[in-house]
C-alpha beads as a LAMMPS data file, in Angstrom:
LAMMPS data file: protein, C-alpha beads

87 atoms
86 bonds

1 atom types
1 bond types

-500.0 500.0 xlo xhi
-500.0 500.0 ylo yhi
-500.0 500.0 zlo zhi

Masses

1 110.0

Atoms # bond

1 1 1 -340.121 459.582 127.795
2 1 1 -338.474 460.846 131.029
3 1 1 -339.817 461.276 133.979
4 1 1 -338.957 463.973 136.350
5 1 1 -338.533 463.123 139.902
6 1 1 -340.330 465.861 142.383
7 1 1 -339.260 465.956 145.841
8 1 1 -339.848 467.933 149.150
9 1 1 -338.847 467.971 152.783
10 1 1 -342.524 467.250 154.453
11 1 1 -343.049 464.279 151.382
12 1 1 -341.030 461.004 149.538
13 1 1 -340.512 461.735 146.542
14 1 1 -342.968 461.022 143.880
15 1 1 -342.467 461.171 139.787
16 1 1 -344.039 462.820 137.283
17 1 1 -344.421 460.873 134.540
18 1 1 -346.633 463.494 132.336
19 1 1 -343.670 465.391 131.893
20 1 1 -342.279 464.570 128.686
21 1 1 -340.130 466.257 126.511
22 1 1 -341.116 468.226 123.826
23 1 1 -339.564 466.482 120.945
24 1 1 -340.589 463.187 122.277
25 1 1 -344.333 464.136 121.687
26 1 1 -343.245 465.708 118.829
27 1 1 -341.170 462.707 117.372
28 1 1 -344.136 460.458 118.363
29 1 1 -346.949 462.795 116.779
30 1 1 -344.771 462.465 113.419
31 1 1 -344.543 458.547 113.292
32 1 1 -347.935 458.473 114.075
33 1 1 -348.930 461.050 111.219
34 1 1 -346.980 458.758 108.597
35 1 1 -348.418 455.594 109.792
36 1 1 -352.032 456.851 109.929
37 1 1 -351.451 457.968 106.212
38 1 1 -348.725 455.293 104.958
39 1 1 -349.103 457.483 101.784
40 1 1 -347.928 460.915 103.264
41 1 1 -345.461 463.161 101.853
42 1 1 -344.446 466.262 104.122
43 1 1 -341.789 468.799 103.440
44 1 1 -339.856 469.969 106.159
45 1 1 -342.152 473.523 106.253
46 1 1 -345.339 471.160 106.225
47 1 1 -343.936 469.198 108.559
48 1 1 -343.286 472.709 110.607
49 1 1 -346.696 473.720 110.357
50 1 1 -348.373 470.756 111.328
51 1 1 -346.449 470.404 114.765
52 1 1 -346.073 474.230 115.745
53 1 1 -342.445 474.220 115.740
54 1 1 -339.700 476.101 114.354
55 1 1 -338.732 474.979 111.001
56 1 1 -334.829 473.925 112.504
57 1 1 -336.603 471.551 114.916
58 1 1 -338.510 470.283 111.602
59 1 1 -335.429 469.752 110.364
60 1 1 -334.260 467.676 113.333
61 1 1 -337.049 465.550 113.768
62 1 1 -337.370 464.266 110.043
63 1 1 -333.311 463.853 110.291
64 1 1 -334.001 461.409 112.874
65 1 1 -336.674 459.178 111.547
66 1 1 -334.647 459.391 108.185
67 1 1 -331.676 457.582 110.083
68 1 1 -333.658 455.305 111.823
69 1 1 -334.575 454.346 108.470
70 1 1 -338.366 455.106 109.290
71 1 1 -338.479 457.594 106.696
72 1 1 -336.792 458.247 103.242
73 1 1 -336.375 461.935 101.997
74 1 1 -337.794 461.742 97.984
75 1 1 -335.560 463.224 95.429
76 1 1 -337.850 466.819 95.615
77 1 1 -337.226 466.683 99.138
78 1 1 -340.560 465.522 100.945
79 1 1 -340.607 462.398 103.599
80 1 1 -342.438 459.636 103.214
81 1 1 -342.296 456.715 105.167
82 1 1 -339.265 454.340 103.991
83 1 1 -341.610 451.301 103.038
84 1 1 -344.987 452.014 103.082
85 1 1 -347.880 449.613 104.519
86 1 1 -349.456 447.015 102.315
87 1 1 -353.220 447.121 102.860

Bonds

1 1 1 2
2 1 2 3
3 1 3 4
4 1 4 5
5 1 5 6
6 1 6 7
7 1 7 8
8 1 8 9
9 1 9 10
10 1 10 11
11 1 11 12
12 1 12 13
13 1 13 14
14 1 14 15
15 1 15 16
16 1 16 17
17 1 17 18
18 1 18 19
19 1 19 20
20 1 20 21
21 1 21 22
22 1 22 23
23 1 23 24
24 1 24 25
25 1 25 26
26 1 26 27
27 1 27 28
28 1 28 29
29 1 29 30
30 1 30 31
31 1 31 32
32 1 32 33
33 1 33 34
34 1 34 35
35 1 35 36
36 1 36 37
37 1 37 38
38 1 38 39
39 1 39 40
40 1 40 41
41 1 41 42
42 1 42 43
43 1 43 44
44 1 44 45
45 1 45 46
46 1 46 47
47 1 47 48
48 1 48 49
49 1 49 50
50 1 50 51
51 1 51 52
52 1 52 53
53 1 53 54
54 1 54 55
55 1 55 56
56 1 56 57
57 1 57 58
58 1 58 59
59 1 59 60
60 1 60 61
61 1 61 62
62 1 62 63
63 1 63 64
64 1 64 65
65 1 65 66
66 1 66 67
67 1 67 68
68 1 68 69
69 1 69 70
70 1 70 71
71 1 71 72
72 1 72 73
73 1 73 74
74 1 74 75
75 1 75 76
76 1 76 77
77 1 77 78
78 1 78 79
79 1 79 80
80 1 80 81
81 1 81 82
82 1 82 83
83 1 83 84
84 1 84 85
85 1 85 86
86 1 86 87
């Protein structure tokens, strides 16, 4: 998260810390999706759709958790999270 730091001539500067950038919220919606259902599987389209986003920025996002090693891409080419929890 990154805050944004507003400033004036009549007031100190303050920050804004509910500005966030969009693939941050995005990126955190995701883990949370995957951890809420440890048994998920979301293709990059699905994964499009649920977050509102263009299907490139999909693409991105699922990259990332893949090489964090947060997610594993299955051999039909869904996501699921790279060792799911044991209940």
């Amino acid at each position: 998260m990154r805050a944004r730091m507003l400033h004036d001539a009549t007031h100190w500067p303050t920050y804004d810390a509910c500005t966030v950038d969009p693939i941050d919220t995005d990126h955190a919606k995701l883990r949370d999706e995957f951890l809420s259902w440890p048994a998920l599987c979301l293709t990059v389209e699905q994964v499009a759709r649920l977050l509102h986003v263009p299907v490139v920025a999909a693409v991105r996002l699922l990259a990332g958790l893949e090489h964090d090693g947060f997610l594993i891409r299955t051999p039909s080419g869904a996501y699921r999270l790279a060792e799911p929890a044991v209940s």
